[in-house]
C-alpha positions, 0 to 999 in steps of 0.5 A: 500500500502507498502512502499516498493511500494511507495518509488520511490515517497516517500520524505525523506527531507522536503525542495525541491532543485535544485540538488533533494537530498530532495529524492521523484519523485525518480521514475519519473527519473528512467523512464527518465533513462530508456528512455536515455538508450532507446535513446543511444541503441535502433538502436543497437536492430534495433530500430529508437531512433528518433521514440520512443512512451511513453505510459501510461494508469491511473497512467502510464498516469499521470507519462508520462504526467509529463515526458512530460512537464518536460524541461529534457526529451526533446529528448527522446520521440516523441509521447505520448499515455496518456490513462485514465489518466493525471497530472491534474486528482486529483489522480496524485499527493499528495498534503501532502508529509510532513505528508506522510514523517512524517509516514512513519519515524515514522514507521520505526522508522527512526523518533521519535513520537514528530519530528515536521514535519519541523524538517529539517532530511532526513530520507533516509539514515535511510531508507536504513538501515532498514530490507527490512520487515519494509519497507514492514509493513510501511503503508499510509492512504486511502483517498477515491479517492486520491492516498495514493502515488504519486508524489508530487509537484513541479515535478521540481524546475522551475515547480510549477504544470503541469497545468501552465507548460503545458499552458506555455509550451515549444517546447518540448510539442507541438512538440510530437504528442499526443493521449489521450484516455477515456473509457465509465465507467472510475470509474467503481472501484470505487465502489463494486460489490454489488453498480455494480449489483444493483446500489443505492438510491439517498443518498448514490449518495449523500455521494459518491460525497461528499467525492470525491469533499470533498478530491478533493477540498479545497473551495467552496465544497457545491457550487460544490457539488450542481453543480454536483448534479443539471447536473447529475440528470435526472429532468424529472424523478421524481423517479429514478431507482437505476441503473440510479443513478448508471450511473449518479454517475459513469458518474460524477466521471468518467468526474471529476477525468478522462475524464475532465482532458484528455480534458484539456490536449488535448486543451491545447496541440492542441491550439498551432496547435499541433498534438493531437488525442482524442478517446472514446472507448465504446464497451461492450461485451455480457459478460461484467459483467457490467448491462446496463442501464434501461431507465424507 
């Protein structure tokens, strides 16, 4: 990914503060923006300003879900559509803005290789100066499951994770009505189409979520793992078939980094007797180049 994509959610300082000079999230305030616009001119344009639906699906998700909980963004939308996608998936936010920050100067040369990474410079105005070509060469490293970019926490000075701000959260988020919406195969690029057509053994099974649980979470990792393994295997099947190990891998990953996080979100909106809507959409087409499962 370039950093001329990145950079709405790049941060260029490395201290967080009130007035957002720190730069990163940048993106999630164009979206407010164009919202407030939305608000202010809609009915010129025949549309009702107090009837505005966000909608959102994977990444797009994740950005309206942190809009939703963001006291800021009160009044301007009053449904949201979250689809395949959450603030609580761990591909939503990066938990690593320094060291992004960190390449990304050095790259640009906006920072030397000996800066520490505490080394209190923004590098945005630097950034401005630079060739658009060196912002596009800049480069950030692949972390398989995790999002080279995202937006970083805190989204605001008074919310410390979309998580604790949706468990206390205000009127503006059990006042919009809220559908969320699943797929059956939610991870199906996270494979190849070799791993899609033929499946794979139970040690590549192994690997696959070793590192998902590996990137996605700090501790108790062989505890999880172990977990995982144990509910996703059929025990009552001695040998497994390559494709039903690849439909067991797909359906952990897919609850793990997706369906999970949905369902999370669709209780903690509901329980305060708000409005909320769940869907699972399953249909496979006769053209699907996705192989159905062999039950043997």
């Amino acid at each position: 990914m370039s950093f001329f994509l990145a950079a709405g959610f790049l941060r260029t300082k490395p201290s967080f503060d009130k007035s957002h000079t720190s730069g990163g999230n940048l993106g999630i305030e164009d979206i407010a923006a164009g919202l407030r616009w939305i608000k202010k001119n809609i009915a010129a344009f025949g549309g009702d300003p107090s009837r505005v639906t966000l909608l959102g699906h994977d990444t797009g998700a994740a950005l309206v879900n942190l809009l939703f909980v963001l006291p800021s963004s009160k009044g301007l939308f009053h449904r949201v559509v979250l689809l395949s996608g959450t603030a609580l998936s761990p591909w939503a936010t990066v938990h690593n803005p320094e060291s992004i920050r960190l390449s990304v100067g050095q790259q640009t040369g906006c920072l030397s290789a000996s800066a520490p990474l505490e080394d209190d410079i923004d590098i945005g105005p630097c950034l401005r100066s630079r060739p658009l070509q060196a912002l596009l060469e800049a480069r950030l490293e692949a972390v398989r499951f995790m999002p080279r970019i995202a937006p970083s926490l805190p989204i605001d000075p008074d919310i410390p994770d979309p998580a604790f701000a949706m468990e206390h959260a205000s009127e503006n988020f059990i006042t919009c009505e809220v559908m969320l919406g699943t797929t059956t195969t939610e991870s199906y690029n996270d494979f190849n189409a070799a791993d899609i057509q033929y499946g794979f053994e139970e040690d590549q099974r192994n690997r696959v979520l070793r590192t998902y649980i590996r990137n996605a979470y700090v501790y108790h990792l062989n505890e999880i793992f172990s977990a995982v393994r144990n509910e996703y295997t059929d025990w009552d099947k001695p040998i497994q078939h390559p494709i039903n190990i690849r439909d067991s891998t797909m359906e952990a990953l897919s609850d793990g980094h997706t369906v999970s996080p949905l369902i999370r979100v669709g209780y903690l909106h509901a329980r305060r007797g708000a409005k909320t809507y769940f869907f699972h959409f399953g249909y496979q087409t006769k053209d699907s180049d996705y192989p159905q499962v062999i039950n043997l």
